[in-house]
VOVO-387629 format. One record per residue (C-alpha): x, y, z. Coordinates in nm, 2 decimals, padded with zeros to 4 digits. Last residue first. Layout:
# residues N
+--------+--------+--------+
:     px :     py :     pz :
+--------+--------+--------+
:      X :      Y :      Z :
...
+--------+--------+--------+
***
This chain:
# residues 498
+--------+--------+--------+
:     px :     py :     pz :
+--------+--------+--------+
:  04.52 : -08.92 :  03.43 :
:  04.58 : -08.92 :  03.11 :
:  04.88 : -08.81 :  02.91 :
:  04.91 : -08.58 :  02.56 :
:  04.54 : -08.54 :  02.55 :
:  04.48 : -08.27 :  02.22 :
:  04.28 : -07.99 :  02.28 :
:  04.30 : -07.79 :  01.90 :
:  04.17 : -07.45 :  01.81 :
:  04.46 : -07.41 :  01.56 :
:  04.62 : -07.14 :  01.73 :
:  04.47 : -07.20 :  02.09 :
:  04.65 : -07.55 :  02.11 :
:  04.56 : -07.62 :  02.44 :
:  04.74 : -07.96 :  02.50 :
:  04.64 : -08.17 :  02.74 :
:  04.80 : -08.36 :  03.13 :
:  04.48 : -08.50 :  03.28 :
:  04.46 : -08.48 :  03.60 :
:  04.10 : -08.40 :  03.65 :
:  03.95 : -08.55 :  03.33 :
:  03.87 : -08.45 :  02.96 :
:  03.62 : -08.65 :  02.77 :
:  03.30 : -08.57 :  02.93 :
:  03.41 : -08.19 :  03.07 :
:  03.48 : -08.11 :  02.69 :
:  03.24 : -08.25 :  02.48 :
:  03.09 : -07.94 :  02.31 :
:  03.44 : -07.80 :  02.20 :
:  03.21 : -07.49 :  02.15 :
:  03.57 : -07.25 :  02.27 :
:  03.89 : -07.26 :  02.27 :
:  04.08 : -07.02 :  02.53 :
:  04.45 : -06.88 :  02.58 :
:  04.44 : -06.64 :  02.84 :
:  04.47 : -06.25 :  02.77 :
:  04.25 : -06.19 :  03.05 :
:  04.03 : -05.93 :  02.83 :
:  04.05 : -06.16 :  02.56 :
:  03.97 : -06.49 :  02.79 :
:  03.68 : -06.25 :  02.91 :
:  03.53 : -06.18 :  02.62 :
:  03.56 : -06.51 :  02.45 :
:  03.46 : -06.71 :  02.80 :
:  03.09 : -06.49 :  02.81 :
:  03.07 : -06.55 :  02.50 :
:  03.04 : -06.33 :  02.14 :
:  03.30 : -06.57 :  01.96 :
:  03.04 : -06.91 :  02.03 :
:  02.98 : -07.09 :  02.35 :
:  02.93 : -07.45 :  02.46 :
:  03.16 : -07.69 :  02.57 :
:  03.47 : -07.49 :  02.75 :
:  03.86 : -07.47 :  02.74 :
:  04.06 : -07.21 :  02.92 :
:  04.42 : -07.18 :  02.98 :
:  04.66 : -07.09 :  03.22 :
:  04.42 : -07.05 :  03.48 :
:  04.46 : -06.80 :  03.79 :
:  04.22 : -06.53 :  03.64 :
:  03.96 : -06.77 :  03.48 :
:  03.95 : -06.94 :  03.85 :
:  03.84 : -06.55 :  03.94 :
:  03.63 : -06.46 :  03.66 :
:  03.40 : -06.80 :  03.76 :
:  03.15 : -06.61 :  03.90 :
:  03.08 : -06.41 :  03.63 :
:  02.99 : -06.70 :  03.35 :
:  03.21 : -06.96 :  03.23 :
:  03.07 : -07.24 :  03.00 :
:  03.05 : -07.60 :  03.01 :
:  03.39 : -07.62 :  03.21 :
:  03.78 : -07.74 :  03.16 :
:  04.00 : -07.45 :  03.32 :
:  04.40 : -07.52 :  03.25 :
:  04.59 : -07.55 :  03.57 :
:  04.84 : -07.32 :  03.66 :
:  04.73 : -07.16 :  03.96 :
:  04.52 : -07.46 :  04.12 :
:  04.12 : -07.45 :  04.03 :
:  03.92 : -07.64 :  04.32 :
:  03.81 : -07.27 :  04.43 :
:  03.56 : -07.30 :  04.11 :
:  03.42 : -07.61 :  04.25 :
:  03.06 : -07.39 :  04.34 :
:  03.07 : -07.27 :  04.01 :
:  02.98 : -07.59 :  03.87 :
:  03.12 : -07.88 :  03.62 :
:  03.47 : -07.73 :  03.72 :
:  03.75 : -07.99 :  03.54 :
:  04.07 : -07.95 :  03.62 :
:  04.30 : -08.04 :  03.33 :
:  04.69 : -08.01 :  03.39 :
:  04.90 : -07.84 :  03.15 :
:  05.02 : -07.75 :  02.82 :
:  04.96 : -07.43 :  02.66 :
:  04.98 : -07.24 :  02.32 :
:  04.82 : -06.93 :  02.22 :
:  04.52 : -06.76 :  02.08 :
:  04.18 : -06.56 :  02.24 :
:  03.84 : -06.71 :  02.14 :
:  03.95 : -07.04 :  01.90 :
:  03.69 : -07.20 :  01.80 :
:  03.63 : -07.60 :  01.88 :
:  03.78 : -07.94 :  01.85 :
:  03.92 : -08.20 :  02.07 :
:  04.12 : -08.46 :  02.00 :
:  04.18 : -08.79 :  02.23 :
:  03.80 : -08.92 :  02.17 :
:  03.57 : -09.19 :  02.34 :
:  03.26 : -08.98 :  02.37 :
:  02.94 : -09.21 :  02.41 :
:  02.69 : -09.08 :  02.18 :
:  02.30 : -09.04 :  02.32 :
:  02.06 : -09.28 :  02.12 :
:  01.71 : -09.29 :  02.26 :
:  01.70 : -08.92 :  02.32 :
:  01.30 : -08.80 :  02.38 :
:  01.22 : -09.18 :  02.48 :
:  01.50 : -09.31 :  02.65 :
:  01.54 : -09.00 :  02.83 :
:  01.16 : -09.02 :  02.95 :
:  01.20 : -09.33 :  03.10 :
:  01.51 : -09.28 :  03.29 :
:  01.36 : -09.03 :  03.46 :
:  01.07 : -09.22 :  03.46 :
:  01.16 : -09.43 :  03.76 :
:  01.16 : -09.13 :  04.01 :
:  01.07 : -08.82 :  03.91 :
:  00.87 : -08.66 :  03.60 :
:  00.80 : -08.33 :  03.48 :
:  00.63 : -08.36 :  03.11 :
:  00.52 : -08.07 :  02.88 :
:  00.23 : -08.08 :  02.61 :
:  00.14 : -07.96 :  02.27 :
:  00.52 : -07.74 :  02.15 :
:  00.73 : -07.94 :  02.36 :
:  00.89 : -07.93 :  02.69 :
:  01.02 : -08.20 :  02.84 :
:  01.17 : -08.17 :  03.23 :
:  01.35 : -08.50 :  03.37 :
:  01.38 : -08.50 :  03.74 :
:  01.66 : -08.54 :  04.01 :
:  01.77 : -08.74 :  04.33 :
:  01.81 : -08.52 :  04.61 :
:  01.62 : -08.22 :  04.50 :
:  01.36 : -08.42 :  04.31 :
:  01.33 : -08.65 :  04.57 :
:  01.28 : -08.40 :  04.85 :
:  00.97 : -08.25 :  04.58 :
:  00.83 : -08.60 :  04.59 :
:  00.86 : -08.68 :  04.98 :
:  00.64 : -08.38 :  05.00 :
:  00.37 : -08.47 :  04.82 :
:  00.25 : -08.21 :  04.54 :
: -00.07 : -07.96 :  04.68 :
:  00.11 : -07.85 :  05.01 :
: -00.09 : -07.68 :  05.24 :
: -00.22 : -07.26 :  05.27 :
: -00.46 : -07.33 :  04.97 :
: -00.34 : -07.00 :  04.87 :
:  00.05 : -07.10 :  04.89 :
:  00.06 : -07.42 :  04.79 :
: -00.16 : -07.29 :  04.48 :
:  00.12 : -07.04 :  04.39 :
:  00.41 : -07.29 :  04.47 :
:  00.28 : -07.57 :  04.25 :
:  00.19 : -07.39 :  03.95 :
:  00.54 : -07.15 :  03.96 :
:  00.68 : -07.52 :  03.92 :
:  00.84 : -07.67 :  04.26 :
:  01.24 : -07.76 :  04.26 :
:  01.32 : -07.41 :  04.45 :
:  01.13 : -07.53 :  04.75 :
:  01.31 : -07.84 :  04.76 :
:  01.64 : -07.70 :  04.75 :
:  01.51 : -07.45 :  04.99 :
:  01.43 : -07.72 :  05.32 :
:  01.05 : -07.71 :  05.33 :
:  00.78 : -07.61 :  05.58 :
:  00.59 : -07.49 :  05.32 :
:  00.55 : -07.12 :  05.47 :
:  00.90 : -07.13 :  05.55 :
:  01.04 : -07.25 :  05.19 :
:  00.82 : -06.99 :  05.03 :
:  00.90 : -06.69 :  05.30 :
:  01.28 : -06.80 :  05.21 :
:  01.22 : -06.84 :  04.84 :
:  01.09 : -06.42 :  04.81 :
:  01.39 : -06.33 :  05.01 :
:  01.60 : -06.51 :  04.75 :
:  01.41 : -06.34 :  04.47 :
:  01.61 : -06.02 :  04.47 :
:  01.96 : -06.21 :  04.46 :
:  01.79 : -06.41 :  04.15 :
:  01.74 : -06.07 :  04.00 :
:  02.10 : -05.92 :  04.01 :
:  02.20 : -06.26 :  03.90 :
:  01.99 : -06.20 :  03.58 :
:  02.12 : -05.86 :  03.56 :
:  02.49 : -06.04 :  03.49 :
:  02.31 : -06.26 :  03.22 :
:  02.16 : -05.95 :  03.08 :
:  02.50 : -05.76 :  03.08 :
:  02.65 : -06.11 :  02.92 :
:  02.40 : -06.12 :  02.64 :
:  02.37 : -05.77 :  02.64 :
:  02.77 : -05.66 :  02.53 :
:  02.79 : -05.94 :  02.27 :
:  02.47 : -05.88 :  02.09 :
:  02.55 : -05.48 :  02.10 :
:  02.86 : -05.62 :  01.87 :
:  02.64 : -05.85 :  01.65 :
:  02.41 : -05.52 :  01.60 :
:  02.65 : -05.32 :  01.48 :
:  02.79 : -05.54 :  01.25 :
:  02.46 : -05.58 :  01.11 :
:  02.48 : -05.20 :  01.09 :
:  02.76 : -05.16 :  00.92 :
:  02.68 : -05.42 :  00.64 :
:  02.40 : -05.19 :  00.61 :
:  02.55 : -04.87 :  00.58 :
:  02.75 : -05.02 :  00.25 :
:  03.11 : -05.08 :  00.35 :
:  03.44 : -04.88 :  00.30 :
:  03.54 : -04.86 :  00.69 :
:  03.62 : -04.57 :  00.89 :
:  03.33 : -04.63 :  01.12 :
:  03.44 : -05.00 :  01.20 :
:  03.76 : -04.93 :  01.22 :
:  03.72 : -04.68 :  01.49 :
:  03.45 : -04.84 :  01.71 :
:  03.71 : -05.16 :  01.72 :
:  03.95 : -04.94 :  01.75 :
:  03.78 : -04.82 :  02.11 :
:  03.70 : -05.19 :  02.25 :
:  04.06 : -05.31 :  02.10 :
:  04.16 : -05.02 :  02.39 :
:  03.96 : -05.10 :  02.66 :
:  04.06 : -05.46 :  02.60 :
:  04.43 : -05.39 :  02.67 :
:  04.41 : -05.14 :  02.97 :
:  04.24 : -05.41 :  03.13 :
:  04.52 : -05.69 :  03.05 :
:  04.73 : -05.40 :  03.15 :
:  04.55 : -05.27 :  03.47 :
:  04.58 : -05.64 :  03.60 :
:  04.94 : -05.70 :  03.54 :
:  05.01 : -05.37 :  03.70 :
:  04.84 : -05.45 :  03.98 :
:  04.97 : -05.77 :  04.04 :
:  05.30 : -05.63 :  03.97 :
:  05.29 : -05.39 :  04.25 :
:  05.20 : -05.63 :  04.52 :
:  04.91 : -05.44 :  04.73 :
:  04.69 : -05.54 :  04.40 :
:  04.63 : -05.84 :  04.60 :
:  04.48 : -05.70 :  04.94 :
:  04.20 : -05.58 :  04.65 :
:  04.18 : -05.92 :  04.55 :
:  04.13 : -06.04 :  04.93 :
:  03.92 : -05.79 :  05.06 :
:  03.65 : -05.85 :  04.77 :
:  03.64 : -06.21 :  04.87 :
:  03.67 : -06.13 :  05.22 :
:  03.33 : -05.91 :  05.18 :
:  03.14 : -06.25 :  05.10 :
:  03.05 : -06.31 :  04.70 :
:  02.71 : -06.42 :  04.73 :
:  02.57 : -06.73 :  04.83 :
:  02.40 : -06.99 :  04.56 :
:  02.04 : -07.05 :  04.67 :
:  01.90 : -06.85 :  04.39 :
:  02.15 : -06.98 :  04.11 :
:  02.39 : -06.88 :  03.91 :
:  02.41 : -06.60 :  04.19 :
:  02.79 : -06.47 :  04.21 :
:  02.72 : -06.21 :  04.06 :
:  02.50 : -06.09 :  04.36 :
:  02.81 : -05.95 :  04.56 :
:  02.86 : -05.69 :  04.32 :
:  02.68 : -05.37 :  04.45 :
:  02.70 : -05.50 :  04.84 :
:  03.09 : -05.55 :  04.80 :
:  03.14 : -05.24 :  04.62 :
:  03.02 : -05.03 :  04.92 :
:  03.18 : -05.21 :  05.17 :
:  03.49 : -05.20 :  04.96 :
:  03.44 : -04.79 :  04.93 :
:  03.40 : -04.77 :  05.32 :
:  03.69 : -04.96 :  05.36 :
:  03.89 : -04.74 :  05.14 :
:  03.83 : -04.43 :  05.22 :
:  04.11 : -04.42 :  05.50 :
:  04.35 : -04.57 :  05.28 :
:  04.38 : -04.33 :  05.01 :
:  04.22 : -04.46 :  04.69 :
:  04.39 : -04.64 :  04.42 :
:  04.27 : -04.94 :  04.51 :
:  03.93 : -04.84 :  04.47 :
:  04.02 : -04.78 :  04.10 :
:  04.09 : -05.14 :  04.06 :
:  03.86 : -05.26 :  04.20 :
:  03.60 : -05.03 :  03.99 :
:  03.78 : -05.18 :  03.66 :
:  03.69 : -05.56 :  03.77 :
:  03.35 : -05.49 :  03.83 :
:  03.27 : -05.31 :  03.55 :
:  03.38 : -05.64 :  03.39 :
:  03.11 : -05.79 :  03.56 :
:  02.84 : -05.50 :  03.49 :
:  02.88 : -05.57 :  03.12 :
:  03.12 : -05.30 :  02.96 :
:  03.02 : -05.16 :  02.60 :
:  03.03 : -05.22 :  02.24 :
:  03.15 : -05.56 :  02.25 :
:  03.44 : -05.59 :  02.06 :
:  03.41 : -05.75 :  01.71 :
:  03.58 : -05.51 :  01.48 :
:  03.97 : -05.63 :  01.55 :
:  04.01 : -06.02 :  01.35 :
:  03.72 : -05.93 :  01.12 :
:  03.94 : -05.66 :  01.03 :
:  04.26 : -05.83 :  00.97 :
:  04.13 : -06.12 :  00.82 :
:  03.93 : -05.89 :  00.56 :
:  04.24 : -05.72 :  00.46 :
:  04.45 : -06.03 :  00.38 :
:  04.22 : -06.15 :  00.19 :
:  04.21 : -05.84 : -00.04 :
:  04.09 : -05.90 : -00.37 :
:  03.74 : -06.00 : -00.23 :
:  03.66 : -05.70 : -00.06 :
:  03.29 : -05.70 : -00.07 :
:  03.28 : -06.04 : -00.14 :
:  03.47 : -06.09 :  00.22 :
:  03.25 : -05.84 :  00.38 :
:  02.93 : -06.04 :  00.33 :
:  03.07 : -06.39 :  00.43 :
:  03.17 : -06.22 :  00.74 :
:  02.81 : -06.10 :  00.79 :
:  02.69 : -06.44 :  00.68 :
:  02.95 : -06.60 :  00.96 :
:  02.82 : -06.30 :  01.25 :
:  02.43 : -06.37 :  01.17 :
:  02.52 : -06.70 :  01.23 :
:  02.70 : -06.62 :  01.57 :
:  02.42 : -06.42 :  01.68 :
:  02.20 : -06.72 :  01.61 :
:  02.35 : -06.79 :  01.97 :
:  02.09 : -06.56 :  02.14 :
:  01.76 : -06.77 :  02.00 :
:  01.66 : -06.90 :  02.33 :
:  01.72 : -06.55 :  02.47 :
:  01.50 : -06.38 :  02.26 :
:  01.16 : -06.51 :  02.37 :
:  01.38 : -06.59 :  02.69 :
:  01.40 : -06.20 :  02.82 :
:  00.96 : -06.19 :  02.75 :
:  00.94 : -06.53 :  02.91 :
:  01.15 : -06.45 :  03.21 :
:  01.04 : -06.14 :  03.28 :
:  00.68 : -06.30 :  03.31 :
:  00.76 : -06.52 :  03.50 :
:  00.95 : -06.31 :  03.77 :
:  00.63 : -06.07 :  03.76 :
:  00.40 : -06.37 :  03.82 :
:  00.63 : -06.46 :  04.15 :
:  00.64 : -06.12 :  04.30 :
:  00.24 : -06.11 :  04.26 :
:  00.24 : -06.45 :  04.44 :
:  00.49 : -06.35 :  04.71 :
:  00.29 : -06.00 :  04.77 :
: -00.05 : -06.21 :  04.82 :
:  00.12 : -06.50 :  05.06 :
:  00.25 : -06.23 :  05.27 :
:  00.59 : -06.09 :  05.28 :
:  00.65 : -05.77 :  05.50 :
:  01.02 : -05.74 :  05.37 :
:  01.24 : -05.82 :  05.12 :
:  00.97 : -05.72 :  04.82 :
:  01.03 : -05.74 :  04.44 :
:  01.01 : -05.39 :  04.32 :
:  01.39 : -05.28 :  04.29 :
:  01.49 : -05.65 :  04.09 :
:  01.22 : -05.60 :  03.87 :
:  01.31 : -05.28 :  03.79 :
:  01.67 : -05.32 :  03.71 :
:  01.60 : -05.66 :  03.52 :
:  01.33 : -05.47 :  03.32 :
:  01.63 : -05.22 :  03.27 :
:  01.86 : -05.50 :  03.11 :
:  01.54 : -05.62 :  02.93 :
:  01.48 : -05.26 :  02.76 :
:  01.87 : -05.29 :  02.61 :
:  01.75 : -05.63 :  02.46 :
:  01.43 : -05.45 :  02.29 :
:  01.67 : -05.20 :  02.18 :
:  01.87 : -05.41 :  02.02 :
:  01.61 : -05.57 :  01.85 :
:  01.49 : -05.25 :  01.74 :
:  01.83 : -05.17 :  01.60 :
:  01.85 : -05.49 :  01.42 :
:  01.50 : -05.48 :  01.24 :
:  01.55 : -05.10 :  01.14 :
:  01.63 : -05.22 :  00.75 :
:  01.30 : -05.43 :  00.77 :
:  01.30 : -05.73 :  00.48 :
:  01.64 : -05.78 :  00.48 :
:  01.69 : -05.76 :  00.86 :
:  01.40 : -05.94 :  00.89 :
:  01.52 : -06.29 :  00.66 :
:  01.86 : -06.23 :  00.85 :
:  01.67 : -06.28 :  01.19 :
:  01.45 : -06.59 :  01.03 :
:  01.78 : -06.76 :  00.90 :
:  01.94 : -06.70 :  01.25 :
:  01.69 : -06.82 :  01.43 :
:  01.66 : -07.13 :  01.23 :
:  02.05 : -07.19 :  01.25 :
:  02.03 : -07.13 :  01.58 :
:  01.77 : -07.39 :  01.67 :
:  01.90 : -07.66 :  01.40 :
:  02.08 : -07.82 :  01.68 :
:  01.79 : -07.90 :  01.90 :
:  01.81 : -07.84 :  02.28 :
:  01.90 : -08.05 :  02.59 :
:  02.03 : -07.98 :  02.92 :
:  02.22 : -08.21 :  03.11 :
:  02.19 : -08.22 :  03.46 :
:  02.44 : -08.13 :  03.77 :
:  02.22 : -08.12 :  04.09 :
:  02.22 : -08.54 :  04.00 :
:  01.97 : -08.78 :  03.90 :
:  02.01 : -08.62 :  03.54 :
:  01.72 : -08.49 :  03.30 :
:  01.62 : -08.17 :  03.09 :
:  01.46 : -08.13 :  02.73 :
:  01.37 : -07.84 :  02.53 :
:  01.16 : -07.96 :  02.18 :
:  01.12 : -07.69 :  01.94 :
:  00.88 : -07.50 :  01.72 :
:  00.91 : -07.16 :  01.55 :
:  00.70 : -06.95 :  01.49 :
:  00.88 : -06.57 :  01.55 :
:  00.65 : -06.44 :  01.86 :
:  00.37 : -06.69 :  01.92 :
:  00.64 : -06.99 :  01.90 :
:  00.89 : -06.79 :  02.11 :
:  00.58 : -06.73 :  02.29 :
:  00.51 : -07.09 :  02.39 :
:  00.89 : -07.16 :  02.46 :
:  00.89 : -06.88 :  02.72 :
:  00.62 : -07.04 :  02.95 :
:  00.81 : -07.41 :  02.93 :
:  01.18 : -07.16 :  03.01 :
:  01.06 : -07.10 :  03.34 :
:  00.90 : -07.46 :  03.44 :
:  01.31 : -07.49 :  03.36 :
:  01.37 : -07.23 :  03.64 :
:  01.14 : -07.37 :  03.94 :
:  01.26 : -07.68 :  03.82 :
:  01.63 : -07.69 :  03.92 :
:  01.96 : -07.70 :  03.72 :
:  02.34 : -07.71 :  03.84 :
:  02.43 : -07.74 :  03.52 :
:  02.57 : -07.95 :  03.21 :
:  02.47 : -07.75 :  02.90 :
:  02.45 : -07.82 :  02.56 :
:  02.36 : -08.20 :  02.48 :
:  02.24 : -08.24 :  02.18 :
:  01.82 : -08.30 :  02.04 :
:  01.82 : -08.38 :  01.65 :
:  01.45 : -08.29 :  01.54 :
:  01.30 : -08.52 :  01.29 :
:  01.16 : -08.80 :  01.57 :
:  01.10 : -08.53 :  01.86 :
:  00.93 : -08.31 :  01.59 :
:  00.73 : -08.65 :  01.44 :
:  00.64 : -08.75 :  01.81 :
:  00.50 : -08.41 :  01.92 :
:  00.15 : -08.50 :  01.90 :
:  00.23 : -08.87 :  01.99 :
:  00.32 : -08.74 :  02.36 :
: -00.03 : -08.64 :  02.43 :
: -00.14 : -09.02 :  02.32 :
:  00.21 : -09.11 :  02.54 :
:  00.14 : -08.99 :  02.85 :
:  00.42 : -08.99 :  03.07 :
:  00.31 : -08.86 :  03.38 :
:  00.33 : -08.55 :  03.61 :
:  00.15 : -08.32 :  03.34 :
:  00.30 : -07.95 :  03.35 :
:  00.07 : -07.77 :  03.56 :
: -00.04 : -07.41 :  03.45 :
: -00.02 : -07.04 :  03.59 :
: -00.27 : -06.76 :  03.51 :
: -00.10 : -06.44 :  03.44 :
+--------+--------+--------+
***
């Protein structure tokens, strides 16, 4: 694939295009990550087939002057994705399944990109190729991925669905919407967890060996990001040395034990139920959702542990530190590389590292900018950003209960060994890497996310209390802060501050 330069400027006669989709088009805050160019010049590729693919426009938007940056997307995206996926499944009775299938297929594109990209021998020829193939697994995963969370629509007209199907009986419907939604198989991080737990069962002499070997098949999970470091062999040695104490163990086996089991009624009620096949199916398909969206996010990791070879022969051949390296566009590192010299000044990719960007993509022209424009270009794309000043939270409940404790907010990954035993987890969203502050916490409360997370599976699994799509959480809560999870209403309410 040929790749293209974003423009480096503000230009507002290419800007005017898009004004009356920036203008309509309600851009929130959903993520605040660790982000850097080299994946949101990603994301610009994969937004021009998401409109190829289903039609649909959008604006995606990025800024912050510091490794943590908000990332921006419309709040009607979803619910357009959603309407369009239930329009299909109407129209095309196999439309779920394929879908499925389509997601399955990205899980072993994962696999096989991760096998072929090279560790050794690189040469400015095998880097390049390595670099297109990364691309253009990332648009076709993203073509679907950007519309992942009009699972949960699908989910509410499904439940809307079953409810007039079985309107005299309430009672009935809470129960099984409350049990049928299990994903319908284990992602590789909660594979993860079970393996340990069988290598501790085995006799001592085997079991070094064993760790080593689970160390190197899970230590990528820990990849976020490509210069993150993987999981070291200590980590491993330490939770297995854990499950040494007899109630640890047995602790752990029955919050495992537990899911397994609402895994396997969840396939039984779901057969044995009086619904039309259809119903069934969507159900189906919601479930699947929940089991690839995390197994693809895991495979993701398992990729960007492939690539890091791949940014060290980059970052060498450029004579640049890697957080610079990894804030260039595929554009810039591709003709770097050929023309054998740096084609963007240097001192501009160190500032993006050390001092941010802001990333606009729109549907007739994209915008990376640095420096002054930063601020710029926020003003412009989100000119009136809410200030939170609240005491209350709101969100979904993912797994119920009642806790009060003290907040410790994890913006990244890379803080999740600030977590203290006892505190209650405050983050944008969980992902692998964070399973073990997730284990320790005595509650879990997170931005983003929907009943089909990464944080609603594992909370369940974990048997920790957990709300959910609170969308504000890390900016109102602070460290210190003494809350109320209220996990039966799906209520944070901040009973001290700091």
């Amino acid at each position: 694939m040929e790749f293209t330069n974003p423009l480096l400027d503000i230009d507002p006669q290419l800007l005017a295009e898009d004004e009356p989709l920036l203008r309509s088009e309600l851009l929130s805050r959903k993520f605040l990550r660790r982000r850097v160019v080299f994946f949101m010049d990603g994301y610009r590729y994969a937004v021009q087939a998401v409109k190829r693919r289903w039609d649909i426009d959008f604006v995606f938007f990025e800024a912050g002057r510091e490794p943590l940056k908000g990332v921006y997307l419309p709040d009607t995206l979803d619910i357009r994705g959603a309407d369009l996926w239930w329009k299909s499944m109407n129209d095309d009775k196999r439309f779920a399944r394929k879908l499925t299938k389509e997601l399955y297929g990205m899980v072993g594109a994962a696999k096989k990109l991760a096998r072929m990209l090279p560790k050794r021998g690189l040469n400015v020829e095998v880097v390049c190729k390595g670099l297109e193939a990364h691309c253009e697994y990332w648009i076709a995963l993203f073509e679907i991925g950007f519309l992942w969370f009009a699972a949960e629509r699908i989910k509410e007209k499904i439940d809307a669905e079953v409810l007039r199907y079985w309107k005299d009986d309430a009672m009935r419907v809470e129960a099984f919407l409350a049990d049928v939604y299990r994903p319908t198989r284990l992602p590789l991080s909660s594979q993860e967890q079970r393996d340990l737990l069988q290598l501790h069962m085995q006799p001592g002499g085997n079991r070094e060996h064993a760790l080593r070997r689970h160390w190197k098949k899970y230590c990528v999970l820990s990849l976020q990001n490509i210069d993150d470091e993987p999981f070291d062999l200590e980590y491993y040695r330490g939770r297995l040395n854990a499950l040494a104490d007899p109630n640890e163990y047995e602790t752990q086996k029955h919050q495992l034990d537990c899911a397994d089991a609402e895994m396997v009624r969840a396939d039984a009620i779901l057969k044995a139920a009086v619904l039309p096949l259809d119903v069934k199916d969507r159900i189906a398909f919601v479930r699947a959702f929940m089991y690839l969206r995390t197994e693809n996010i895991d495979h993701m990791m398992v990729v960007n542990g492939a690539l890091r070879p791949i940014f060290r022969y980059v970052s060498q051949a450029l004579s640049l530190p890697m957080d610079a390296a990894l804030n260039m566009t595929y554009y810039e590192i591709v003709a770097s590389l050929k023309a054998n010299v740096l084609i963007v000044d240097r001192d501009v990719l160190l500032d993006r590292a050390k001092n941010g960007y802001g990333y606009v993509i729109a549907p007739h022209t994209s915008f990376l900018v640095d420096g002054s424009q930063i601020d710029a270009l926020k003003a412009l794309v989100i000119p009136n950003e809410d200030q939170h000043q609240v005491s209350e939270l709101k969100g979904q409940i993912a797994f119920p209960g009642m806790v009060r404790g003290i907040v410790r907010v994890i913006p990244d990954r890379r803080n999740a060994k600030e977590l203290l035993p006892g505190e209650i987890l405050v983050t944008a969203m969980t992902s692998p890497d964070f399973v073990p502050a997730m284990r320790i916490a005595s509650a879990i409360v997170t931005n983003e996310g929907g009943i089909l997370c990464h944080a609603a599976i594992m909370s369940r699994e974990l048997r920790k209390p957990c709300i959910i799509g609170t969308k504000i959480a890390t900016e109102v809560l602070k460290d210190g802060d003494f809350v109320e999870v209220d996990a039966e209403k799906g209520v944070v309410r901040i009973v001290k501050r700091a």
